[in-house]
C-alpha positions as CSV (number, residue, x, y, z in Angstrom):
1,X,27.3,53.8,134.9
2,X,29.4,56.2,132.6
3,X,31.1,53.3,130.7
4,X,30.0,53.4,126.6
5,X,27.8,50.8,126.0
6,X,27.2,50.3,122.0
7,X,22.9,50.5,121.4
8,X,23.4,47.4,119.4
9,X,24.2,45.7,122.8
10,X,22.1,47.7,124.7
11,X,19.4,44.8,124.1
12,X,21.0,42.6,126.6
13,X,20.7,45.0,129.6
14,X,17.5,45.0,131.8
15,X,14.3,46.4,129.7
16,X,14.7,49.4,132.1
17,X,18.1,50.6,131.2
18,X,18.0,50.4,127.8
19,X,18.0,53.2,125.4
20,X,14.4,53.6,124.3
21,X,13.6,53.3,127.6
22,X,16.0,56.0,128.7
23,X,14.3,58.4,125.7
24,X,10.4,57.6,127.2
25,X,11.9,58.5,130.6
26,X,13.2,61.7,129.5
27,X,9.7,62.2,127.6
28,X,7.7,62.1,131.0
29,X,10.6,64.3,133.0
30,X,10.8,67.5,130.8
31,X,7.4,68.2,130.6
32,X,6.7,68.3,134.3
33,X,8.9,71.6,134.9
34,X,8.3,73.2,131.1
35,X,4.6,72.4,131.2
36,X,3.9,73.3,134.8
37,X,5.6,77.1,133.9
38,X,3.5,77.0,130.5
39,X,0.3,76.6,132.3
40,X,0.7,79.2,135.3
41,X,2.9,81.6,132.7
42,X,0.1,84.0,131.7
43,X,-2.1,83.9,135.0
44,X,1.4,84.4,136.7
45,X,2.8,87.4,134.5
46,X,-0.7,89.1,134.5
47,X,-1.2,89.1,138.2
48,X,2.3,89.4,139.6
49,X,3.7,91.5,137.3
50,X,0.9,93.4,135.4
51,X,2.3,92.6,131.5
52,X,-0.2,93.2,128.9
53,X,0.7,91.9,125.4
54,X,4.2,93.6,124.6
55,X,5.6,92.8,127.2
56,X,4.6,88.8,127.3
57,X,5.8,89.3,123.2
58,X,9.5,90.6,124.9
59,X,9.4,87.5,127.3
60,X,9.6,85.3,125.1
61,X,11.4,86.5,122.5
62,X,14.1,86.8,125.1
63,X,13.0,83.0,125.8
64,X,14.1,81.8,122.2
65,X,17.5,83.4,122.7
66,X,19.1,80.1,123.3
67,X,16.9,78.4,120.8
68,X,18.9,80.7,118.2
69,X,21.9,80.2,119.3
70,X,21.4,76.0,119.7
71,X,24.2,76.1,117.3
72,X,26.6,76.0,120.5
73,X,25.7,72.3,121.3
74,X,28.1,71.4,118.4
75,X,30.9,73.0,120.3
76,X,29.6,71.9,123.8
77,X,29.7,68.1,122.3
78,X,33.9,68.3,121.6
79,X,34.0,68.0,125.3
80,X,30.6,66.5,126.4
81,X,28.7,63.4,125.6
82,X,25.0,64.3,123.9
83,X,23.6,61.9,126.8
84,X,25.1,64.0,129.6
85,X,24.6,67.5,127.9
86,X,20.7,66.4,127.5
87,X,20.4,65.5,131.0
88,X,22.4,68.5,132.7
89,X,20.5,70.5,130.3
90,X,17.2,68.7,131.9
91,X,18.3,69.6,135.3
92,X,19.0,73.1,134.4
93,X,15.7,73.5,133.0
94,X,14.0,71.9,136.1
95,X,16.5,74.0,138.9
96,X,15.2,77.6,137.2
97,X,12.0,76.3,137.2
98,X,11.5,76.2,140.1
99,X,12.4,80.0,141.8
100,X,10.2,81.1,139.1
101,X,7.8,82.7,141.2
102,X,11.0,84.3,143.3
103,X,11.0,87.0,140.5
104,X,7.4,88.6,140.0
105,X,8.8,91.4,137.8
106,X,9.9,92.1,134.5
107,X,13.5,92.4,134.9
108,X,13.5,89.2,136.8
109,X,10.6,86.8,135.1
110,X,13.3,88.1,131.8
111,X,16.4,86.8,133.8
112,X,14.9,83.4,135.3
113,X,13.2,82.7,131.8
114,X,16.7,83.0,129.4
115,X,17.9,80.7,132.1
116,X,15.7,78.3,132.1
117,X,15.5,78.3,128.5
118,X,19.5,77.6,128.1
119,X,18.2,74.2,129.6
120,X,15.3,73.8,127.3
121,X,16.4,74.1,124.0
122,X,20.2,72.3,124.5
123,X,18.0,69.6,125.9
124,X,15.6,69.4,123.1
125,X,18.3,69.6,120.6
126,X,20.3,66.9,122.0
127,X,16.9,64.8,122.8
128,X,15.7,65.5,118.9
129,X,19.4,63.6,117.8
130,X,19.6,61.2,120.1
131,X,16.0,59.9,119.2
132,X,17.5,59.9,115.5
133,X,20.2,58.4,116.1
134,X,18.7,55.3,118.4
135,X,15.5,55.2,117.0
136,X,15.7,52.2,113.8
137,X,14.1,54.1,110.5
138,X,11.3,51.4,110.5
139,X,10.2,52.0,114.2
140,X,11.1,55.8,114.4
141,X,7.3,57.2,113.6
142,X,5.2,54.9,115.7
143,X,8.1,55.1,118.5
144,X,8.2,59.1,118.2
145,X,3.8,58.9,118.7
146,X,4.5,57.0,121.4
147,X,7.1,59.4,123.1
148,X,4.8,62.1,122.1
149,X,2.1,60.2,123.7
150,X,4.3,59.8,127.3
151,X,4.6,63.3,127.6
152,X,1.1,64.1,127.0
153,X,0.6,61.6,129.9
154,X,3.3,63.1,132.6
155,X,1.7,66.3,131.5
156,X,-1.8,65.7,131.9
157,X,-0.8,64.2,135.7
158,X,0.8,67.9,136.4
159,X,-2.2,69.9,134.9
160,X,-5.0,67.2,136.6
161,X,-3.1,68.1,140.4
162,X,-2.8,72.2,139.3
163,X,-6.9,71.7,138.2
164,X,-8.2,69.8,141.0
165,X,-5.8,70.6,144.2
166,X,-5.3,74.9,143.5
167,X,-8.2,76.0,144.9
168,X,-8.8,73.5,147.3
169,X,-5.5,73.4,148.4
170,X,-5.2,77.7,147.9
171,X,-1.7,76.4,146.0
172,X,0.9,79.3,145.6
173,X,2.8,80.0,142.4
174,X,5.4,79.7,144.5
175,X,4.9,75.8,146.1
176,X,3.8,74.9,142.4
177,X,7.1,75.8,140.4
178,X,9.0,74.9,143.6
179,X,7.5,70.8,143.1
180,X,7.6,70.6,139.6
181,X,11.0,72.0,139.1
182,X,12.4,70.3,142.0
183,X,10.7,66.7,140.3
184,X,12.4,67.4,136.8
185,X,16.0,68.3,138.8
186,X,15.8,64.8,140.7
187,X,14.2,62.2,137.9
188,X,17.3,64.1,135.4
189,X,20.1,63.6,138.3
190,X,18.2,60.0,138.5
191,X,19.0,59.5,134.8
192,X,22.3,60.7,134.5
193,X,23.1,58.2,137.3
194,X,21.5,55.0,136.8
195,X,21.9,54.5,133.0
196,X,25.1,53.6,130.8
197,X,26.4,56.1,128.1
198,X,25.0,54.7,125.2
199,X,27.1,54.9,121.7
200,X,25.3,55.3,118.8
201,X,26.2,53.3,115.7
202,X,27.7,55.9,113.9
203,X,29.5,58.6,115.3
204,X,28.6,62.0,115.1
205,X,30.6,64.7,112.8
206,X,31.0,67.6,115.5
207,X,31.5,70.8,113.5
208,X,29.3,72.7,111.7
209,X,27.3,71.3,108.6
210,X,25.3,72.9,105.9
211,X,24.4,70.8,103.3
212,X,22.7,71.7,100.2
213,X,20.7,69.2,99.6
214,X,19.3,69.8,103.1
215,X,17.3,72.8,102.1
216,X,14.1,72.0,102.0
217,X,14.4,70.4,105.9
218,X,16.0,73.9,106.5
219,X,13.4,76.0,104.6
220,X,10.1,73.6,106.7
221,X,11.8,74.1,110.2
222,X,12.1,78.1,109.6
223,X,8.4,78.2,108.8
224,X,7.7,75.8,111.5
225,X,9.5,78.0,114.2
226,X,7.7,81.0,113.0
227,X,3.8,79.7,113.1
228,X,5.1,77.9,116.5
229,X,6.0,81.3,118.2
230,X,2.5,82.3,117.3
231,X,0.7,79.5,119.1
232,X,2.6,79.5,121.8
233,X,2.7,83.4,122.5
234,X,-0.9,84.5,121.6
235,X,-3.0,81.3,122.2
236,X,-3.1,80.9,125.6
237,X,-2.4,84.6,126.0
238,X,-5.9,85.2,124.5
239,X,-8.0,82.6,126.8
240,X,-6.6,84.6,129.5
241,X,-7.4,88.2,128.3
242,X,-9.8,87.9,125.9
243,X,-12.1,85.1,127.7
244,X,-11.5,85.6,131.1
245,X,-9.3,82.4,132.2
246,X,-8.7,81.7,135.6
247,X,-5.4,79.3,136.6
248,X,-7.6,76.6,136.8
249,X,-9.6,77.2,134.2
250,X,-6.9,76.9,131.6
251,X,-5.7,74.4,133.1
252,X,-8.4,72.2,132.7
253,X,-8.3,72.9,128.5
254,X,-4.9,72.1,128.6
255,X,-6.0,69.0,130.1
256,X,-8.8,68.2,127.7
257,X,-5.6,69.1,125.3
258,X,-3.4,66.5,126.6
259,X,-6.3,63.8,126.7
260,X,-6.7,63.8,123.1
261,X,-3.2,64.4,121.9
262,X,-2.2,61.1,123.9
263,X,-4.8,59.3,121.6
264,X,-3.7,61.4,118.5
265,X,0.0,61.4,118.5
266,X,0.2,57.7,118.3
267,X,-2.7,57.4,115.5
268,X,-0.4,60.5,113.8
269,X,3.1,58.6,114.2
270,X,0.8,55.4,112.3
271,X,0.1,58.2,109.9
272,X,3.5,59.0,109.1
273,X,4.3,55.3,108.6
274,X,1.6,54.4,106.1
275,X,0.8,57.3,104.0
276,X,4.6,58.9,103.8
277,X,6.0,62.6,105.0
278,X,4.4,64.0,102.0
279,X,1.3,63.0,102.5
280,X,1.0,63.8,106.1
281,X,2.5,67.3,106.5
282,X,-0.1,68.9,103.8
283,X,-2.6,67.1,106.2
284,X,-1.1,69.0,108.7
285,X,-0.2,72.5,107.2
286,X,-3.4,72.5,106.0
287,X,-5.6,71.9,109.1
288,X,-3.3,74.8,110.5
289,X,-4.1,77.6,107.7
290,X,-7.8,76.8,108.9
291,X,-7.4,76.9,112.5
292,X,-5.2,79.9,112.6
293,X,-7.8,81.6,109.7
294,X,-10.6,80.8,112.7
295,X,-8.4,81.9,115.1
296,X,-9.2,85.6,113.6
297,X,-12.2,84.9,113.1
298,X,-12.8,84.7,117.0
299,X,-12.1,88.4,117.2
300,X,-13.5,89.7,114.0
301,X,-17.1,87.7,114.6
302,X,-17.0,87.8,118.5
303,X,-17.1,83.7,118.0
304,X,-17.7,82.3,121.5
305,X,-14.9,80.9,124.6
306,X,-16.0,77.3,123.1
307,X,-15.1,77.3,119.7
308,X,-11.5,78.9,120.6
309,X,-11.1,75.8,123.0
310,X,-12.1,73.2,120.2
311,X,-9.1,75.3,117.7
312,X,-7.1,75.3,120.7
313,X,-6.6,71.5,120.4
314,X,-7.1,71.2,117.1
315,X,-3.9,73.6,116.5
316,X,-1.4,71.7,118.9
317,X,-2.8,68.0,117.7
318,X,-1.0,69.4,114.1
319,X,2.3,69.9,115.6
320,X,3.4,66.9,113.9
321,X,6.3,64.4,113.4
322,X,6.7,63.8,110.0
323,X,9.4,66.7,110.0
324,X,11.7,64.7,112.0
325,X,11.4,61.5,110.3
326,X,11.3,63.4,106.8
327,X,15.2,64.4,108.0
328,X,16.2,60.7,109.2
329,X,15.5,59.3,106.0
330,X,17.6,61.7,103.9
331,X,20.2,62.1,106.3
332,X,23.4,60.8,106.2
333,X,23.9,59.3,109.6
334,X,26.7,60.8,110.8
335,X,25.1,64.2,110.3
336,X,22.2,63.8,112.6
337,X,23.4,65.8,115.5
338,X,25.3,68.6,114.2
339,X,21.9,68.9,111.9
340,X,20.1,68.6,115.0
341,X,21.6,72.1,116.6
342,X,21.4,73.4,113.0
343,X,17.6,73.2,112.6
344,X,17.1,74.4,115.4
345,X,18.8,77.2,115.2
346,X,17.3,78.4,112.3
347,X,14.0,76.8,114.0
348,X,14.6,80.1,116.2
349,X,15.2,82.6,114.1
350,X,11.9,83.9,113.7
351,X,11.2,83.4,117.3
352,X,14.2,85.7,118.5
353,X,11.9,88.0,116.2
354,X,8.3,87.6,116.0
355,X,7.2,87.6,119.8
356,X,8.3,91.1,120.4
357,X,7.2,92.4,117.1
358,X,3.6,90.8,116.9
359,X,3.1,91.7,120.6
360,X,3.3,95.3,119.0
361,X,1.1,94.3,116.7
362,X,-1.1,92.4,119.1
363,X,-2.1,95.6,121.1
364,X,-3.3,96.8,118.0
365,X,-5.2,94.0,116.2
366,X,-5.0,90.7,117.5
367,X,-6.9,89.4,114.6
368,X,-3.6,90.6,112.4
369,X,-1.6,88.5,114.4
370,X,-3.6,85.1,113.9
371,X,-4.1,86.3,109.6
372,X,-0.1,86.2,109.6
373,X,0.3,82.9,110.9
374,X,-2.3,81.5,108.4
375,X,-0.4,82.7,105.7
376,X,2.5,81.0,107.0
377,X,1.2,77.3,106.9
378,X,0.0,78.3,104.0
379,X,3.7,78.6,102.8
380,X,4.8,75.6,104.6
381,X,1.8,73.8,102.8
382,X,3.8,74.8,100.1
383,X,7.1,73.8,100.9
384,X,5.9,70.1,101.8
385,X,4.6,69.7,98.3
386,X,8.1,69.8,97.0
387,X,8.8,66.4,99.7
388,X,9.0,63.1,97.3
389,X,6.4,60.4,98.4
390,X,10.1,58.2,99.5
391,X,12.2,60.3,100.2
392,X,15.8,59.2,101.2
393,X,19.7,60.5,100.1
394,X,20.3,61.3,96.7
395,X,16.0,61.6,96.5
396,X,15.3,64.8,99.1
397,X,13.2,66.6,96.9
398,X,10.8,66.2,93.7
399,X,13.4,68.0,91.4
400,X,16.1,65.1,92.6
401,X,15.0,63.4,89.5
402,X,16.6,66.0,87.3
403,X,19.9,65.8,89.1
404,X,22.7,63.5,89.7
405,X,22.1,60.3,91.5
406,X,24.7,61.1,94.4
407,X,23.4,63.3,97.6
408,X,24.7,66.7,96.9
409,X,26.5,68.8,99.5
């Protein structure tokens, strides 16, 4: 159970307990507690707690707290395996979960919410390198769809039973978080049990790394947490107080949402294979200045609830993965998880700022809001223009050609 077993001989083990197996199971675990609090999160907050837009901006800045400070996982790894962090994390995440609804006030939705968010973001930083680092370079896009894809699914299960069984059932808050946090804590405990350490080919640096000729991977994540925060904060938050959603209501587009993202992120991963980082990401950075430009649009032209449910999926099919598989080919392998807990820390900065600023902001023109993060994929549109069509060490940007042939630091 906890003796290393190297991935390289992970292939004569039972299909089950192999590595990639171990990353689909953690795909279809996290998103059953994260998800479940995502979906009831503005129904919940409005009705229990009476927030209106600054205060649901102060949730989650509070929220990305750990996201910022991610960083830690490097020190948390001198003494912890990256397999066992990811899955205590996982647990964490799923236990806070699930008295959620124990704490309908400000004070205490602010407490419950940094706590389960420690468990989020170490896991998703450890989860992000491990996928790296046992995913081969050929396979990593399609594989990454895929994993994409498997938590779409486990998602679209937890939203289908919220749709269908709240009214019927008259489901509490309460019994909901209670299941699906209880679920994640069991399948992670599951996990950390039944499968072998797995040890990576190369092993990890574990101290801090900054590398200079990372830059442009550092400069696409900071513009990638900033739009994110948007979307996650505001989009829902509107369908909820500018349409009118009820629980299951908003459910059911997150369901349509998880439908067609199981049939995208695949297609997308493909993507990423065939026509290059390069080519993808301005696909995608563009497709997001539109939707986010539309976005406004909805509250400047009084646009109607349908349209802001087609942009709704339109903007979270373009949370791609070209990012992550941009930073595995230029990588040096043994800088993949100290990396890992670098991006996203600096993933986070803009989110330990933005939500509580634009929620200002929001009570006074939501339109505003939704202009500001169009003219931040424009600048990422930007940024991914400067990705070489192969990119790899020594080759991390379009000016690479003008410099040495080594990697810089």
């Amino acid at each position: 159970m906890f003796k290393p077993v190297p991935t390289e001989a992970a292939a004569s083990l039972p299909l089950w307990r192999r590595p990639t197996t171990l990353l689909f199971v953690m795909a279809l675990t996290m998103p059953i507690a994260f998800n479940t609090w995502s979906a009831l999160l503005n129904n919940f907050v409005i009705e229990a707690a009476n927030f209106d837009g600054a205060d649901i901006g102060l949730l989650h800045t509070v929220r990305e707290i750990p996201g910022f400070l991610a960083i830690g996982v490097i020190a948390v790894i001198l003494f912890v395996r990256e397999q066992v962090l990811g899955l205590v994390s996982l647990m964490m995440l799923g236990l806070a979960t699930a008295v959620t609804a124990w704490f309908p006030s400000l004070g205490g939705l602010l407490t419950i919410t940094l706590l389960s968010s420690i468990g989020f973001h170490y896991y998703e930083t450890v989860n992000q390198s491990l996928q790296l680092q046992w995913l081969p370079k050929l396979r990593a896009p399609q594989i990454l769809g895929w994993l994409v894809a498997a938590g779409s699914a486990a998602t679209l299960v937890v939203y289908s039973l919220i749709a269908l069984l709240w009214e019927p059932l008259g489901l509490t808050y309460n019994i909901v978080f209670l299941l699906a946090g209880g679920t994640t804590t069991a399948m992670a405990l599951f996990c950390l049990l039944a499968y072998p350490q797995f040890d990576a080919p190369h092993p990890q640096t574990k101290r801090l790394i900054l590398r200079r000729r990372y830059w442009l991977y550092y400069a696409l994540q900071f513009m990638a947490g900033a739009r994110r925060q948007i979307f996650v904060v505001f989009a829902g938050f509107m369908m909820v107080e500018k349409f009118g959603f009820a629980v299951h209501e908003l459910t059911s587009l997150y369901l349509i949402n998880l439908v067609v993202n199981m049939i995208a992120a695949p297609l997308l991963g493909r993507a990423v294979a065939r026509f290059g980082e390069r080519r993808t990401l301005i696909f995608e950075y563009t497709g997001l200045a539109l939707v986010f430009a539309a976005y406004g649009g909805l509250y400047w032209f009084s646009w109607g609830v349908v349209l802001a449910g087609v942009l709704y999926v339109l903007d979270h099919i373009l949370f791609g993965l070209a990012l992550k598989t941009y930073f595995q080919k230029i990588a040096d392998p043994s800088d993949i998880a100290p990396t890992a807990a670098v991006a996203f820390t600096i993933n986070h900065i803009a989110a330990v700022v933005l939500p509580v600023t634009l929620g200002l902001l929001w009570v006074v023109s939501p339109a505003a809001v939704f202009a500001l993060a169009a003219g931040m994929a424009m600048i990422s549109l930007m940024l991914s223009l400067l990705i070489p069509r192969h990119p790899e060490p020594g080759n991390e940007t379009i000016f690479a050609k003008w410099q040495g042939t080594a990697p810089a630091e």
